[in-house]
C-alpha positions as CSV (number, residue, x, y, z in Angstrom):
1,X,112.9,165.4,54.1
2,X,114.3,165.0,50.4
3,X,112.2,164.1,47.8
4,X,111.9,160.0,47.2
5,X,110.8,161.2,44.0
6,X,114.3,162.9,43.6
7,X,116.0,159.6,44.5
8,X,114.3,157.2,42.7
9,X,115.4,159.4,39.8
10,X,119.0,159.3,40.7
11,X,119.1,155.3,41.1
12,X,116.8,155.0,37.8
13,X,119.5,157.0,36.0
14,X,122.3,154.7,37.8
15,X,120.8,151.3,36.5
16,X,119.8,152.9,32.8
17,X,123.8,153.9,33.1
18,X,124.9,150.6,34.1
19,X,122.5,148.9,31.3
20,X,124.1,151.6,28.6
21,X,127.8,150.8,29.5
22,X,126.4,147.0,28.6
23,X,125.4,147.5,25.4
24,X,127.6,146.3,22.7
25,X,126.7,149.5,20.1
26,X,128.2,151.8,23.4
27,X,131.1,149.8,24.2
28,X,132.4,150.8,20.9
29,X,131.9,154.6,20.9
30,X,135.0,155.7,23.4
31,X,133.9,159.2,23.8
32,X,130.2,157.7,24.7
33,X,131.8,155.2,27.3
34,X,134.1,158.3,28.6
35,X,131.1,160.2,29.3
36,X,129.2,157.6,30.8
37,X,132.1,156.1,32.8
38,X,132.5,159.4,34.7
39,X,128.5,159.7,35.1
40,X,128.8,156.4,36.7
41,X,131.5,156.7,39.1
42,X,130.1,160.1,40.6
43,X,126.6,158.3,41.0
44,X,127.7,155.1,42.3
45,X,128.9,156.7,45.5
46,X,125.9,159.2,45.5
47,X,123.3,155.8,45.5
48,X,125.4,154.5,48.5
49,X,124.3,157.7,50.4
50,X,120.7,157.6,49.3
51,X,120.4,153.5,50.4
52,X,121.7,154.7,53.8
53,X,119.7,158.0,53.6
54,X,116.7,155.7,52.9
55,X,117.3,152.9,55.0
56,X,117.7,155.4,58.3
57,X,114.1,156.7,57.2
58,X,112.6,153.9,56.9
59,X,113.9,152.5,60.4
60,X,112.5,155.3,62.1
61,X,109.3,154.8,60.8
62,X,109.2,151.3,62.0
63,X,110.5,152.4,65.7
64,X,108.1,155.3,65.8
65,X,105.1,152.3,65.1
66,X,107.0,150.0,67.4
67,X,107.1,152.8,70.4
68,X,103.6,153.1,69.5
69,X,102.3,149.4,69.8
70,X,105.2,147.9,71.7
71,X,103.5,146.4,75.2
72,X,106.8,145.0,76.9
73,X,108.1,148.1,78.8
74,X,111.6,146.8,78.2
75,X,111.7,146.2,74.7
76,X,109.6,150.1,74.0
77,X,112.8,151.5,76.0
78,X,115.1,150.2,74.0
79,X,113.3,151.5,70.9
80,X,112.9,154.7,72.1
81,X,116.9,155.1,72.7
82,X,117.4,153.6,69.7
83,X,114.9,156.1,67.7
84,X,116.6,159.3,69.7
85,X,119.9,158.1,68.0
86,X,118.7,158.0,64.9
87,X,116.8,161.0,64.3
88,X,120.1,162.9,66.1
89,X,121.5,161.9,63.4
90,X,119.4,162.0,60.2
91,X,120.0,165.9,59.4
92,X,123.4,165.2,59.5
93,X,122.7,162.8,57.3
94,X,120.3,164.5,54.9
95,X,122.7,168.0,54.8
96,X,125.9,165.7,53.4
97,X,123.4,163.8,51.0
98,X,121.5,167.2,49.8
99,X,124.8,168.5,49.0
100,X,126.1,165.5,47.1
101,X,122.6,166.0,45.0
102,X,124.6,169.3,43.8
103,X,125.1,168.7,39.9
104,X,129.0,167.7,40.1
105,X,131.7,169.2,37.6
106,X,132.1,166.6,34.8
107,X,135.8,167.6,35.1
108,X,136.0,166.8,38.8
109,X,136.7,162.8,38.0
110,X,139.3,163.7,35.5
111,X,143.2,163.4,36.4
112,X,145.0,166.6,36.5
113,X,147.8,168.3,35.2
114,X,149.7,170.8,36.9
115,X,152.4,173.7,36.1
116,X,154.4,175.7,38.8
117,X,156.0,178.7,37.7
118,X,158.4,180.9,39.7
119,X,157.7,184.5,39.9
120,X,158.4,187.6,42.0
121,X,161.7,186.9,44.2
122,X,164.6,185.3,41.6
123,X,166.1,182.3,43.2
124,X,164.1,182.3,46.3
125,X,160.7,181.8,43.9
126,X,162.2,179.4,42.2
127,X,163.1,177.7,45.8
128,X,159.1,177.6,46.6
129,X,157.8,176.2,43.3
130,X,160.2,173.6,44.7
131,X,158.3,173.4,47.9
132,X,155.3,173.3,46.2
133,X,156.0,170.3,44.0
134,X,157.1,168.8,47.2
135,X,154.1,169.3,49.1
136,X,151.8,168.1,46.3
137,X,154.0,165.2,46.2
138,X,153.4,164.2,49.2
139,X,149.4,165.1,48.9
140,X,149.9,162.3,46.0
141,X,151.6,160.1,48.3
142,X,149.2,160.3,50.8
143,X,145.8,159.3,48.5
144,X,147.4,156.8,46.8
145,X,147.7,158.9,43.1
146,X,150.3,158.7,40.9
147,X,152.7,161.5,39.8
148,X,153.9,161.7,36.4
149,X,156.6,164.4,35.5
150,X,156.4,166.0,32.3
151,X,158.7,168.6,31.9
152,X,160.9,170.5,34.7
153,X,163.4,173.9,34.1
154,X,166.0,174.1,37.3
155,X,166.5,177.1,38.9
156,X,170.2,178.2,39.7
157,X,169.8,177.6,43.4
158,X,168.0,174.3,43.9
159,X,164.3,174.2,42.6
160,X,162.1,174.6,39.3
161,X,162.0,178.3,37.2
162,X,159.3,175.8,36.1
163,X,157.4,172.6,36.4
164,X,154.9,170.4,34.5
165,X,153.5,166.8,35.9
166,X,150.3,164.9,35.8
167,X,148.9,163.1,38.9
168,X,146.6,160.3,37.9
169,X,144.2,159.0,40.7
170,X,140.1,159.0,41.7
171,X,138.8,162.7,41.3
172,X,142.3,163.9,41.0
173,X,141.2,167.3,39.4
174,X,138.1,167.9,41.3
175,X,140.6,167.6,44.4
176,X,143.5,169.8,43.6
177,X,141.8,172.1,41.2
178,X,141.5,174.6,44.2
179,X,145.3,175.4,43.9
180,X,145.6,177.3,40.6
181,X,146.1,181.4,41.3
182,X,149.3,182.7,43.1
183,X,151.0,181.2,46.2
184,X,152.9,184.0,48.6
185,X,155.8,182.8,50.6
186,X,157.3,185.3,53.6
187,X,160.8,183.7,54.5
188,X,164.3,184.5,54.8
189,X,165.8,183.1,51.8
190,X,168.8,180.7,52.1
191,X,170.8,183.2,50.2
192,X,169.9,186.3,52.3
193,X,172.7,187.3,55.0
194,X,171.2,190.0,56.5
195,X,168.0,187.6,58.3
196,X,165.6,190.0,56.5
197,X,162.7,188.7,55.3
198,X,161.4,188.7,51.7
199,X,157.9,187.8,50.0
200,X,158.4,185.9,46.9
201,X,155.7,183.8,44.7
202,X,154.8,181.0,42.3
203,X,152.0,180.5,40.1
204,X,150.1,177.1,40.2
205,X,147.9,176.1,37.3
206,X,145.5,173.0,38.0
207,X,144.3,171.6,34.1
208,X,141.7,168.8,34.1
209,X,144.0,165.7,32.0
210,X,141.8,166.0,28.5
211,X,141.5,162.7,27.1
212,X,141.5,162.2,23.2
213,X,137.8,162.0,22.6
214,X,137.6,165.8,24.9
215,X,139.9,167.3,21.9
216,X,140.0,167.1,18.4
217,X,143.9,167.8,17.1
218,X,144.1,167.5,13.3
219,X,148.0,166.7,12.5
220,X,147.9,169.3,10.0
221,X,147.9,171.7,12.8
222,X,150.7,170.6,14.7
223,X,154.0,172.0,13.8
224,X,156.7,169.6,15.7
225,X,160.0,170.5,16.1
226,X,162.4,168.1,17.6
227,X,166.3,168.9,18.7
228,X,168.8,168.2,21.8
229,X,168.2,168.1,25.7
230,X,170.1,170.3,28.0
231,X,170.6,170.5,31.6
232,X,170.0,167.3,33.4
233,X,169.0,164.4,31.8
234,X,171.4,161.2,31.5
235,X,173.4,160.1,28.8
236,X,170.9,161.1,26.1
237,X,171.6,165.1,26.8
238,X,173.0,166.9,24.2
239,X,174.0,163.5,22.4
240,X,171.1,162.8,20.5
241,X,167.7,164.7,19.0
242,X,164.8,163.4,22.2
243,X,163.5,166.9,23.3
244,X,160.2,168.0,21.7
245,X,158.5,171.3,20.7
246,X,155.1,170.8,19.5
247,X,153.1,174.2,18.2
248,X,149.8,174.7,17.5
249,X,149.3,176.7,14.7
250,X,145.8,178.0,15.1
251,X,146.0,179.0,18.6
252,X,150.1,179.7,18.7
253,X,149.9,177.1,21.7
254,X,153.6,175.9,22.3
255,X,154.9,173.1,24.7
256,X,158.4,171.1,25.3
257,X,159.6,168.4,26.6
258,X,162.6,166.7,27.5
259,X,162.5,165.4,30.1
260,X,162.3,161.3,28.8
261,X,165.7,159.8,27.0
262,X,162.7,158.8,24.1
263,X,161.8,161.5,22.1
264,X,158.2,159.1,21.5
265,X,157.7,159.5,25.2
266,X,158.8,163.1,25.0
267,X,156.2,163.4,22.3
268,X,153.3,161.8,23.6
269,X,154.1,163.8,27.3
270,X,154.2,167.1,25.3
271,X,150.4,166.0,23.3
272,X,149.2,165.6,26.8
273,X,149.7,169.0,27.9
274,X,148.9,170.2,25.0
275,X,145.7,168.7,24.5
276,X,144.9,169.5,28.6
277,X,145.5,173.4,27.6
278,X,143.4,173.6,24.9
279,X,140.5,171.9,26.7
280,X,140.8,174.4,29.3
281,X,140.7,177.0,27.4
282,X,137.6,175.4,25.5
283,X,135.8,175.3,29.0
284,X,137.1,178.8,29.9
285,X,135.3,180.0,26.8
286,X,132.1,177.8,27.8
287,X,131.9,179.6,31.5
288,X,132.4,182.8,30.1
289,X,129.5,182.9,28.5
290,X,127.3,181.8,31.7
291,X,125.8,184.5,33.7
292,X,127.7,185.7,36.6
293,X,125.1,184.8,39.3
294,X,126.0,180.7,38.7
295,X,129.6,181.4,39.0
296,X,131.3,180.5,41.8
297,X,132.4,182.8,44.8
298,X,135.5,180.7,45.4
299,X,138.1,181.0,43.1
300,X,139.2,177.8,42.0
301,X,140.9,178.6,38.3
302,X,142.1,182.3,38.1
303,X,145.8,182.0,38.1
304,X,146.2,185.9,38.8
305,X,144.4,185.5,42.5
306,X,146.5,185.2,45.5
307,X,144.7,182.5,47.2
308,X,147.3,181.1,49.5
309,X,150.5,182.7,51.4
310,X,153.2,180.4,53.4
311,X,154.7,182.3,56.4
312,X,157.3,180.7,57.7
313,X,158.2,183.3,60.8
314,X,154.9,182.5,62.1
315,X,154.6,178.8,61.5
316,X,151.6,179.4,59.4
317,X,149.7,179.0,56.3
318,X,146.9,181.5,55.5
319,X,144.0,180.4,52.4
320,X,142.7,184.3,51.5
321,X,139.1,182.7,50.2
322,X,138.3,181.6,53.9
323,X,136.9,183.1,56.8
324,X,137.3,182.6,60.8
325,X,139.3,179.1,62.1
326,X,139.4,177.7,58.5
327,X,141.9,180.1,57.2
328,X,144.9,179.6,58.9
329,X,146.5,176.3,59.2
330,X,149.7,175.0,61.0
331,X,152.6,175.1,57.9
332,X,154.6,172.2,59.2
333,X,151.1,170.2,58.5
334,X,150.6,171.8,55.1
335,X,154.0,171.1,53.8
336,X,153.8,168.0,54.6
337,X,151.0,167.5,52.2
338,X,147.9,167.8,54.9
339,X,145.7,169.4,52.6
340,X,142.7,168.1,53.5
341,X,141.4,170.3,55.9
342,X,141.6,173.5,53.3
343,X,140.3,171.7,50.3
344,X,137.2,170.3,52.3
345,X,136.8,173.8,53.2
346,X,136.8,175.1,49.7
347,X,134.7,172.7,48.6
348,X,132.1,172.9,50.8
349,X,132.0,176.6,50.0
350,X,131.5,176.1,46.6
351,X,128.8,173.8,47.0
352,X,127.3,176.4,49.1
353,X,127.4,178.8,46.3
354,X,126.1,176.0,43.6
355,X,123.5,175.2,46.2
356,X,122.3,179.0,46.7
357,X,122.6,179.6,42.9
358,X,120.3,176.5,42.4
359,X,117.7,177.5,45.1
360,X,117.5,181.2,43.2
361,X,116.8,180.3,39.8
């Protein structure tokens, strides 16, 4: 049984939230209303569980007195039945709520921004980054989110040497923050002759979207650089100044883009990914410093891991942080953009870890 103390606490925090966003002197602080907009979106649908989590409690206790006092043989049966189902499923129940009560990632509501980058295998990597932008296309698709591209470099045969988008949607980072490290792919590449088959690999960095009240970029720090497309783009390639190269100077932080006909689009798609790097690195920096017994046992940010590798002999995709039937997964599915299975499983595990962390300090 959880604490009602516990849960009174979370819905007394929920209404002192929804009473703060109200207030006129909040309403006009944007980084106050950021912070309390996220607080309130994660505990909205953690009161929804504690009302249901409640509610089931409290109807037991009233068929447990009704089984108790209840004369008419007919009516006690029914409460009876009805009291089995119920507590069948309370700790079912109270284990999903429990877990929810785990302190949630502030980042987790954030959108994200991602960058795939070929690596080992030439053309065949930059093939896969292809797939991969594919596949969490589709994952997009599928929830609803919206994609955004930033800023893309072709590879010679068909794919990206490199790609940068943002995908906008409800708990967007939280979601897909579990594919940044390396992705392994064992085909035969299109351009092979000899059927052997090769291992190539991408990188995939997940950035929680940093919002303007996250960062503070003086101007003064920004050198901006601004000159011609190339490669695809329209009519605006090579014809007039759009592409943008923003640097910044104290940390030697460079991005492009060029991948919008307005070099003010460009611009402002280039300060996005600019400002999402240096947040990261600002909360790299923060978890660095905790001790290593809170940190998580699954790997969700280090780009050097190989979490994940695509074998396409075998029809299957292997995810190297799990264990037993939740590591391998059909790849048709998976390339398709059915994720959900091995991000559930990822984030259950980290919960687990948060959970055991909490339960030793």
């Amino acid at each position: 049984m959880i604490n009602p103390d516990i849960l009174n606490g979370i819905k007394d925090r929920f209404a002192e939230i929804t009473r703060e966003m109200s207030d006129p002197d909040v309403a006009t602080d944007p980084k106050k209303m950021a912070e309390l907009g996220r607080e309130h979106t994660t505990l909205k649908e953690v009161v929804r569980h504690v009302d249901a989590y409640v509610g089931q409690v409290e109807e037991i206790r009233d068929l447990k007195e009704m089984v108790q006092t209840e004369t008419d043989p007919e009516l006690k049966e029914m409460a009876e039945m009805e009291l089995d189902e119920l507590q069948t499923s309370l700790p079912g129940l109270e284990e999903e709520l429990r877990l929810m009560l785990i302190p949630k990632n502030p980042e987790d509501t954030k959108d994200a921004i991602i960058e795939i980058r070929a690596g080992t295998g030439g053309d065949e990597a930059a093939l896969f980054a292809g797939d991969l932008f594919r596949l969490y296309s589709r994952v997009a698709e599928k929830k609803g989110w919206k994609i955004d591209l930033m800023e893309s470099s072709a590879g010679t045969q068909g794919g990206f040497k490199e790609v940068i988008f943002g995908i906008s949607g409800p708990d967007a980072f939280g979601t897909m923050k579990y594919e940044s490290g390396v992705h392994r792919v064992q085909r035969v590449p299109a351009t092979e002759s000899s059927g052997r088959i090769h291992t190539s690999a991408a990188t995939v960095a997940v950035l929680p979207e940093a919002e303007e009240v996250d960062v503070d970029i003086h101007p003064n720090d920004l050198k901006i650089d601004v000159y011609r497309s190339s490669g695809p783009g329209g009519q605006s390639v090579n014809t007039t100044d759009s592409a943008v190269r923003i640097t910044h100077i104290p940390t030697g932080t460079v991005v492009t883009c060029q991948d919008e006909k307005s070099q003010h689009k460009n611009k402002d798609k280039a300060l996005r990914v600019l400002r999402s790097r240096l947040y990261e690195a600002k909360l790299a920096e923060i978890e660095s410093e905790r001790s290593e017994a809170r940190r998580s046992q699954v790997s969700t940010g280090d780009r050097s891991a190989k979490i994940r590798t695509y074998n396409w002999p075998q029809g299957r995709v292997t995810d190297h942080r799990l264990e037993g039937d939740e590591k391998n997964h059909a790849l048709e599915k998976v390339m398709n953009g059915e994720l959900d299975d091995i991000l559930k499983a990822l984030r259950t595990a980290e919960n687990a870890d948060r959970l055991a962390a909490m339960n030793s300090d």
